[in-house]
C-alpha positions in Angstrom: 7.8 0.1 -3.9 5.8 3.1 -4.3 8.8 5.4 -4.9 9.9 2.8 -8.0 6.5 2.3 -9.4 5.8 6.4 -9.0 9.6 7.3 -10.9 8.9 4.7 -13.5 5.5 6.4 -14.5 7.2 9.7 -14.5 9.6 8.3 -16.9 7.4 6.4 -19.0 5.5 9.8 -19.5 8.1 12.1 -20.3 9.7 9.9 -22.3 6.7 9.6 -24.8 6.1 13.4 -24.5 10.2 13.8 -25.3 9.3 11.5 -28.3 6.0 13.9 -29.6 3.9 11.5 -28.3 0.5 12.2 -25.9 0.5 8.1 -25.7 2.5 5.2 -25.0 1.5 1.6 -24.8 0.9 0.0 -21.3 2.0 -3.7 -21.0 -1.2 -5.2 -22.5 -0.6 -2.9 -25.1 -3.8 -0.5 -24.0 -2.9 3.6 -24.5 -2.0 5.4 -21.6 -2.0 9.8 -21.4 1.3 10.2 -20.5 0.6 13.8 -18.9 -2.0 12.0 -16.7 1.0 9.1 -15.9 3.2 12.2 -14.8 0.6 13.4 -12.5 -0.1 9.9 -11.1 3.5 9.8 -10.5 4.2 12.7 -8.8 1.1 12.2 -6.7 2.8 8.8 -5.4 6.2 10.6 -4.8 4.1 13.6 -2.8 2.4 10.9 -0.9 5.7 8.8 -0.1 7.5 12.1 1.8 4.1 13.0 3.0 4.3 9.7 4.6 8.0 8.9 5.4 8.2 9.5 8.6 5.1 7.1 9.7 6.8 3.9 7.7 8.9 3.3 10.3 6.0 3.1 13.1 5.0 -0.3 14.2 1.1 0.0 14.4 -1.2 2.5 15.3 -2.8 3.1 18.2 -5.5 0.9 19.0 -9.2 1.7 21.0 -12.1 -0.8 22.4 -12.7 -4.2 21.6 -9.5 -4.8 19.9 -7.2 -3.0 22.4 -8.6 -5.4 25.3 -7.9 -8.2 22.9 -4.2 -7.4 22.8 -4.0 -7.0 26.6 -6.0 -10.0 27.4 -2.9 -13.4 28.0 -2.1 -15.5 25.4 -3.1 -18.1 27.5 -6.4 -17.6 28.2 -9.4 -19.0 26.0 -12.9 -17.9 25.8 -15.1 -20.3 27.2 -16.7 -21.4 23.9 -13.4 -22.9 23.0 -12.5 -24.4 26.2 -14.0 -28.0 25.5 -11.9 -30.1 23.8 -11.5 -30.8 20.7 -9.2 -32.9 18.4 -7.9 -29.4 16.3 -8.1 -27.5 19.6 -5.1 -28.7 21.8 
């Protein structure tokens, strides 16, 4: 999504420029500095191959309290939530 939205600002600014524009409308029709769009643009592409290789990485590595979370069984409650209760099979 990043790669679509950054190549549609690109084109959006040097299609204005191509036009002798510095401007062009956004959708709510507020001005927009199509140099700075460009920029913008080509920041999101940078950061999408900056980044490609850690999209396909399922989660990062986790320390602590939340690490001993994921290791703890499904099963098992803490004893707060052991009475029971009717939303609390």
């Amino acid at each position: 999504m990043l790669t679509v939205a950054s190549s549609g600002l690109i084109l959006a600014g040097v299609a204005a420029l191509q036009s002798g524009r510095l401007h062009y409308p956004n959708y709510w029709g507020g001005p927009v500095f199509a140099p700075l769009a460009i920029v913008i643009g080509v920041l999101g592409l940078i950061l999408v191959i900056a980044k490609w290789r850690s999209f396909d990485q399922t989660g990062a590595s986790i320390s602590g309290k939340a690490a001993r979370r994921r290791r703890r069984p499904i099963g098992e409650r803490p004893p707060i939530e052991t009475f029971d209760k009717p939303w609390n099979p």
